[in-house]
Every structure is written in C-alpha cells, then in structure tokens.
N, C-alpha and C positions, 0 to 999 in steps of 0.2 A: 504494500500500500504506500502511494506517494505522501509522505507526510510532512508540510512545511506552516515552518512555528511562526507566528504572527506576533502582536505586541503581548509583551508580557503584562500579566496582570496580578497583581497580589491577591494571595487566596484571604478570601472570609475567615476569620476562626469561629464564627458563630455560624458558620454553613456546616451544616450535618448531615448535606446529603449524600448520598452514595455517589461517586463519581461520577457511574453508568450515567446517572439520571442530571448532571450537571450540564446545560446547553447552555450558549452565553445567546440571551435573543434580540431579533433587530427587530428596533422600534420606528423605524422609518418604511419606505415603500421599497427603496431598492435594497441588495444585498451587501453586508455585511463587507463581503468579499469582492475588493473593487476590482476586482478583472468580469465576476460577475454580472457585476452593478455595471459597467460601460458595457459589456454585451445588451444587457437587458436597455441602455439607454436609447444606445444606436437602431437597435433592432423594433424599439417603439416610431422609428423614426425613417428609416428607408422603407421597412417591408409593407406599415399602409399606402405610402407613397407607391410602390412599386401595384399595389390593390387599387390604389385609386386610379390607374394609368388603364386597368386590364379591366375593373369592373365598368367606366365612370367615362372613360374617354375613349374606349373600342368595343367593349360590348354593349355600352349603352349608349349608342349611337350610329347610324345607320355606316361607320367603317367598318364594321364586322364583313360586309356584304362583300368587301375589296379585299378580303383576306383571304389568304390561304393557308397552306400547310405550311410554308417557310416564312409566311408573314406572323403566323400565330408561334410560331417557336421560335422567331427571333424576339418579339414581343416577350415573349415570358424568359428567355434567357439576359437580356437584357434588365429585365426586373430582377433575376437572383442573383446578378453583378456585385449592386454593393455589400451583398451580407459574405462576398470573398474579397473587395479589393478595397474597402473602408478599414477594416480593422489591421490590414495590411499597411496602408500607406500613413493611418494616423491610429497608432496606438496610443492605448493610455501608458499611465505611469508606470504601473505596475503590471503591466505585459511587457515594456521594453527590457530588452536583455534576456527577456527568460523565450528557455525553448519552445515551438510552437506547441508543444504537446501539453505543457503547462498553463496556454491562453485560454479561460473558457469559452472565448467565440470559436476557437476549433473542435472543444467536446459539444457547445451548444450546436454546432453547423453536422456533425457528425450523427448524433443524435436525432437531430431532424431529418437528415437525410436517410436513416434508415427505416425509421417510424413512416415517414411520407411513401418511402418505397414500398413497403408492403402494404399501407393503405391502398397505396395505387393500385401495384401491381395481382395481389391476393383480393383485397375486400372490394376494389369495384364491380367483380362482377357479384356479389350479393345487391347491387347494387341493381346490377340488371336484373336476374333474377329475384329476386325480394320485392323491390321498391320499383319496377317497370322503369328505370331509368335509360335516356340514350342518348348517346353521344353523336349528333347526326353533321358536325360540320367537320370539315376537309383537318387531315392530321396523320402524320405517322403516327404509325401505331404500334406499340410493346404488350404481347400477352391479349391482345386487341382492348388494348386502352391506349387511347390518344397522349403522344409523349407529351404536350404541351401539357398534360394533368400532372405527372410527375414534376413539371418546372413548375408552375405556378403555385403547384399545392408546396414548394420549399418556402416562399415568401409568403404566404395564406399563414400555416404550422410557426412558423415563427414569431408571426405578431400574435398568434392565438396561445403560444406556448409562454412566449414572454410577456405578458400581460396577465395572463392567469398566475404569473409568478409573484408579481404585485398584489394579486387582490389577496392573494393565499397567504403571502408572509404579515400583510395586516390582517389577514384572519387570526392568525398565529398565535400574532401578538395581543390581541383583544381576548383571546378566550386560554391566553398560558396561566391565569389566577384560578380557570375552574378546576374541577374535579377531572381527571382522566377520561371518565365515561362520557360526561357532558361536550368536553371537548371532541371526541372522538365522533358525538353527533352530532355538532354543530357542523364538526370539519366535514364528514360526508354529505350532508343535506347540503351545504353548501356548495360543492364540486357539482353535485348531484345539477343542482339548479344553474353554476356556471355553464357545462357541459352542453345544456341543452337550448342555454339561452345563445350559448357559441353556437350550434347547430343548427337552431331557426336563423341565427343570424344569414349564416350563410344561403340556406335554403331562399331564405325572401331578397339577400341579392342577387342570386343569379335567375332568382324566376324570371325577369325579364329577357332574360334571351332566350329566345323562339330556336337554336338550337341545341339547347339542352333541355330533354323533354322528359315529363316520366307520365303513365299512364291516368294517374290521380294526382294532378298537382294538391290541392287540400290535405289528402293521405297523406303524402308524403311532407307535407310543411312539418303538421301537426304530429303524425305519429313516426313515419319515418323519421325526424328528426332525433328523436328518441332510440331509433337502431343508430342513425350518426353519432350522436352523445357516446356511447360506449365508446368509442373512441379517445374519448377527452376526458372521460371517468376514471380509466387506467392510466393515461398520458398522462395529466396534467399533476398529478401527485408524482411521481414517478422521475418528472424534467423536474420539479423543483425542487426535491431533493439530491439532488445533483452541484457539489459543492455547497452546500448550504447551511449545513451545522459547523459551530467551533464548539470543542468540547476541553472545559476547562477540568485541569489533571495537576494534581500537586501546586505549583505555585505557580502554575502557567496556563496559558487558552493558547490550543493547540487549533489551527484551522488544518481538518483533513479534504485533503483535495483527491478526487476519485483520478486513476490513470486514463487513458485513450481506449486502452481495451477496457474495462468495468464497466466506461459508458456504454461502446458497442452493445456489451453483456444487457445493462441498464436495458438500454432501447429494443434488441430483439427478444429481450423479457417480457416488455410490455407489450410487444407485438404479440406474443404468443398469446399469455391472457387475453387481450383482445379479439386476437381469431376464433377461443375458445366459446367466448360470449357472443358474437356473431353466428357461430354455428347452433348453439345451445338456440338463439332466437330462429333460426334457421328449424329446428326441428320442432320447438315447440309450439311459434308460434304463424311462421312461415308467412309467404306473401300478404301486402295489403291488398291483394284483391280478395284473396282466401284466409283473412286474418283468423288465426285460431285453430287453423287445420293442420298445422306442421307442415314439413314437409319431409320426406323421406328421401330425394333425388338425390341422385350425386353431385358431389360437392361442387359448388359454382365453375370455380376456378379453375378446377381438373379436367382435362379434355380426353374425353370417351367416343368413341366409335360410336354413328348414330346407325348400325348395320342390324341392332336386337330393334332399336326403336322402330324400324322398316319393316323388319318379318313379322313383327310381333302385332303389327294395324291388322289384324285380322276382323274386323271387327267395326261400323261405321261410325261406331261410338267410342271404339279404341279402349272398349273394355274388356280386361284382361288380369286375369290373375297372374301372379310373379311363376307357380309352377308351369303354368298352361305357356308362358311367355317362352322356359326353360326347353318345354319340349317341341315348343317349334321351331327354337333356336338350333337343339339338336337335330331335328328333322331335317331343315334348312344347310346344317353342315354334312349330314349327312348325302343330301343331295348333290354337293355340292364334289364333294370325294369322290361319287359315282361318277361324276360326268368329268373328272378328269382322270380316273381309273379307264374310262371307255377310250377319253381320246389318247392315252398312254397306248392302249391296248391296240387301238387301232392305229399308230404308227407304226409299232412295233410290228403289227402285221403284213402293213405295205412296205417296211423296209426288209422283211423278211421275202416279200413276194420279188424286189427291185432284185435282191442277191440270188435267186434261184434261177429267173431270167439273165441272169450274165450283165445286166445295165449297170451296177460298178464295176466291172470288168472292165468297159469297156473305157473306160480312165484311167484303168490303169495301160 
C-alpha cells in the first residue's frame, strides 16, 4: 500500500478511541487531499463545458442533421481533451514533482474510464433489450454501441462522479455526530435519491433528440431511470472513497493514498456488482413493456446463434416449450448430417465410377 504522511498533528490524550475508528474529517466541500481537491475542481469545470457543447449546441439544435460519424466522434473527442491535457500543462502544487501514478487526476481518469467502459460496452445493450432503447444516428460502432457513447459518457461520469463527491463529503460531515446506524441510513437514502435524480437528469436531457429513441419515452424517464441509478448507487460511494480518508495513528495523521492498480481493482469491483444488479432486474423484473414478468433470455450482451430461434417458429404464435424446442433442434441436426452423409456418399461414388472408366488415367 502506497503510504505518504501529510502534516503532523499532535495526538488528543483525552481521545480514547481505538485507532481503527480515528478518521480526521473535512468540513468543507472539497477534499482534504489537494491533488484531490484540484481534480474535483477542474473536472467541475471542463467536463459541463464539454456537456454543454454536445447537449446545448449540436444536439439541441438542428447541427445534428450535418453530422456524421466523424463529425460526432471528433465532437466528443475533443470534449474529453481537457480532463488529459489541463492537468498536464497546469498542475497544482502538490502534483508537481510527484510521479504520475501518484496524481489523483490519473486514478480519477482511470477509474472513469473503466466504469464508462463497461457501462458502455456490457450494460447498453440491457439497455436495448430492457428499456426498448436505440441508437439510430450515423456512428462507428464497438460490441454494436456507437463509439461516440464511450467518448462522451468519459466527460458525462466525470462531472457526475465529481460532484457526487461534494455532496457526499458534506453528507459526511453533517451526520459524523450521529449514531452508526442512523448514519448508515441517512448515507444510503441519500445516494439512493442522488442516483436517480442523476439518472432523470440525464434521461430529460437527451429526450430531445429525435435520434435516441426508446419504445416508452415516460417508462423509461420515470422507471427506467431507476434501472440507470444502479449505476450510481454502487459508483458513486465506491469513486469517493478513493483517496479520501486520513487516519490518525500514534502522534501523527497518516493520509493513505490507494496505488494505480487498487483503483483499476476499485473500478472493475464496482463494475461487477453492478452487472450483478442489472441482471438480478433482468430476471426479476424484466422489460418495461413486460414489467414484472422477468425475463429468462440470454444475457443481453452475449451473442448467440439465432439458428434454434429459426427451427424452433414452429408455430404462428411461436409457442413452444424449451423440451419440444430441444427436439426439433435435434431433429433439425439430425437432418442436416443426413444430407451431407448423402452428398459425401454420392461423390464418393462418382469418383469411384471416374477411376473404373480409366478418366484419371487419362492425366496421367
């Protein structure tokens, strides 16, 4: 664990608590930890900028129509510029000198970039399948998601991750004099309600463009926003702890700083739970058109042969039991053997008829 000691502080002698439980807490909005704290500054400060460029100035307004696939992904790459070349060109105080691996804007960029990827890449298609969502304008495509989602959703997760980091540390601080328990349900109900106020948020910005569609726009504000929250329920406890506690030890306040890899670990942790909880709603509660009914298919994002789904329409109503589906599937391959068993059989015989007539022979 990378461990680097910050200002010393003289212990209490009327402090009797167990060390374990000794946190020094910030009574301000930003962190404690000024490599931190200027990530969380900056990143309040390019990444709506870079939102306000992509919701406000091309999607909301009729340059969308002039766009293409190279137009929309120079557009969003251009927006995730400054959360790489601001912290570069104008560091704070307390980044200069030290190795990149020690800047929080490199675990904070890292961490976002793996969370964003897997939202992208894995949970958009529950996204299609769930929520009747689609992606209908011009875009290379990764996993068939549009890569301009990957770019933009890096500056989207950032101002969403570093702002949640604000409200959470004054959460903190206002309720560090209750009891444990009371705390513990403040701090959930709270995320709970951040989560999904982040979730509508986004839902009611982007309704307005005519190419991002989903089957139930209402459905999906109101309660789909509630499958997006999951999202932010796990994330956003998860990013704030990330450099965040000093823990005072003997006669000093120790600030532990997590490595490069713990974060990775960090971020594809959270991913996991997440997928977890997306599937769990997956089966138990399943599409908004079919809310309540689960659903049993194969997993969104996994790509299967649609060759059982073909033999198996037996039926005008495509109704079908999983065994009956089974033994048509075998019947179907069975079929399928015999007739290249015949036509095996049947070369086999005219090249046996070619060589009794002399007609290889006759090349040699």
């Amino acid at each position: 664990m990378a461990v680097q000691r910050s200002k010393l502080r003289p212990k209490n002698a009327s402090d009797s608590k167990p060390e374990s439980q000794k946190r020094v807490r910030n009574n301000g909005w930003f962190a404690n930890n000024p490599s931190k704290a200027y990530y969380e500054k900056f990143s309040l400060i390019w990444a709506p900028a870079s939102m306000f460029v992509l919701l406000v100035l091309v999607l909301g307004t009729p340059l969308y129509k002039y766009c293409d696939k190279n137009s929309y992904l120079a557009i969003t790459l251009i927006g995730c510029l400054p959360g790489f070349v601001l912290p570069v060109l104008f560091p704070c105080d307390a980044d200069r000198g030290k190795p990149y691996s020690q800047r929080f804007w490199v675990k904070g960029t890292i961490w976002i970039a793996i969370f964003g990827f897997y939202g992208n890449y894995f949970w958009t298609h529950y996204f299609y399948q769930l929520l009747g969502a689609k992606y209908l304008f011009d875009s290379y495509r990764i996993n068939d998601v549009p890569v301009v989602c990957f770019t933009s959703t890096f500056f989207y997760f950032t101002f969403y991750f570093s702002f949640s980091n604000l409200l959470l540390r004054r959460l903190a601080t206002s309720i560090a004099h209750l009891p444990r328990y009371a705390q513990s349900i403040i701090w959930w109900t709270n995320i709970l309600v951040l989560s999904y106020v982040t979730a509508v948020f986004e839902a009611v910005s982007i309704e307005h463009f005519p190419l991002y569609t989903f089957d139930d726009r209402e459905s999906f504000v109101t309660i789909g926003s509630m499958f997006y929250a999951l999202y932010f329920v796990v994330g956003f406890p998860m990013f704030f702890a990330l450099d965040e506690y000093e823990q005072e030890k003997a006669d000093a306040t120790i600030a532990r700083n997590i490595t490069l890899q713990e974060t990775a670990v960090n971020a594809c942790g959270a991913a996991a739970i997440v997928t977890v909880l997306l599937d769990v709603w997956r089966l138990t509660l399943g599409s908004l058109e079919q809310l309540g009914s689960g659903m049993t298919s194969r997993l969104p994002f996994v790509y299967q042969s649609n060759t059982t789904d073909t033999i198996c329409q037996v039926s005008p109503e495509h109704v079908i039991t999983m065994s009956e589906c089974a033994e048509v599937a075998k019947g179907w391959a069975n079929d399928q053997f015999t007739k290249v068993a015949s036509s095996v059989q049947h070369g086999l015989a005219q090249l046996d008829q070619a060589i009794s007539s002399g007609w290889l022979g006759y090349w040699h």
